[in-house]
PLY file of the C-alpha trace (Angstrom):
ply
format ascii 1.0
element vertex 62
property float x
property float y
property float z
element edge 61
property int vertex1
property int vertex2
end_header
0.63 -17.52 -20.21
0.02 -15.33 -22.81
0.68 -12.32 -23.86
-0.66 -9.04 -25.15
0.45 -5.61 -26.13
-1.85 -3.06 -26.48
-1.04 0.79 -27.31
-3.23 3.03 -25.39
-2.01 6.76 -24.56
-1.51 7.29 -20.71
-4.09 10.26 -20.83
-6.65 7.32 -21.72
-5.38 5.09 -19.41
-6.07 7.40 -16.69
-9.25 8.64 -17.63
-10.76 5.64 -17.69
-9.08 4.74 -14.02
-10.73 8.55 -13.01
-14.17 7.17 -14.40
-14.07 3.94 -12.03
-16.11 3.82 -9.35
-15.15 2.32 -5.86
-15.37 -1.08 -6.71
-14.06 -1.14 -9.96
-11.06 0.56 -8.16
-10.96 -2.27 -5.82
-11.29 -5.19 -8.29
-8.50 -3.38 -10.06
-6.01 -3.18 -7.18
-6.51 -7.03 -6.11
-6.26 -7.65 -9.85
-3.22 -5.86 -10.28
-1.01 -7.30 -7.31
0.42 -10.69 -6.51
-3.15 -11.66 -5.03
-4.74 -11.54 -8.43
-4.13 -14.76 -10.09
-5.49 -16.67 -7.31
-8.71 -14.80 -7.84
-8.88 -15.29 -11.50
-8.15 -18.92 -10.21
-10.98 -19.28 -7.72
-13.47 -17.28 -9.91
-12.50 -20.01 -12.38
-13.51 -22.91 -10.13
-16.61 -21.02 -8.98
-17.45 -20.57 -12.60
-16.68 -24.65 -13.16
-19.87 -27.25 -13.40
-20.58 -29.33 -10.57
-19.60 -25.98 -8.06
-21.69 -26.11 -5.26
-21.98 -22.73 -2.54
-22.44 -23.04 0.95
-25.90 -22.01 2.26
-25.95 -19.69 4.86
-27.39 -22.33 8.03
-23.98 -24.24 6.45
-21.57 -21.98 6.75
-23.21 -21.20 10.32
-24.03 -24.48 11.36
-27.33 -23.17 11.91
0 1
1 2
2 3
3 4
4 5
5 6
6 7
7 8
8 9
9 10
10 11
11 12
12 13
13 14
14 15
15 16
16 17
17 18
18 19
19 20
20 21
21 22
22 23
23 24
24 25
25 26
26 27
27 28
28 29
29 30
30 31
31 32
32 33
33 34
34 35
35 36
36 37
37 38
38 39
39 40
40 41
41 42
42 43
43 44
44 45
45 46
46 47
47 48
48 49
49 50
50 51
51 52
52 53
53 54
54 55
55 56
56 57
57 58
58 59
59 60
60 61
């Protein structure tokens, strides 16, 4: 995977964490812990031709 280095002051860093709202928070947390490349995985396949959802009555069995 690559790689990249960016310098950005910790002041900046953290103002723009401060600025987040709730779920930006969130999507950064799962992004930033071991569960995160399986989401960029599955958002991947979702984001893939031929992906098909589940309608509601499916996922029901209504």
């Amino acid at each position: 995977m690559a790689q990249v280095s960016i310098n950005i002051p910790l002041e900046n860093i953290a103002d723009i964490i401060n600025s987040m709202d709730v779920k930006e928070i969130e999507t950064l947390c799962l992004l930033l812990n071991d569960e995160g490349l399986e989401l960029i995985k599955r958002k991947k396949e979702v984001e893939a031709d031929g992906f098909k959802f589940l309608s509601r009555d499916g996922v029901f069995d209504v």
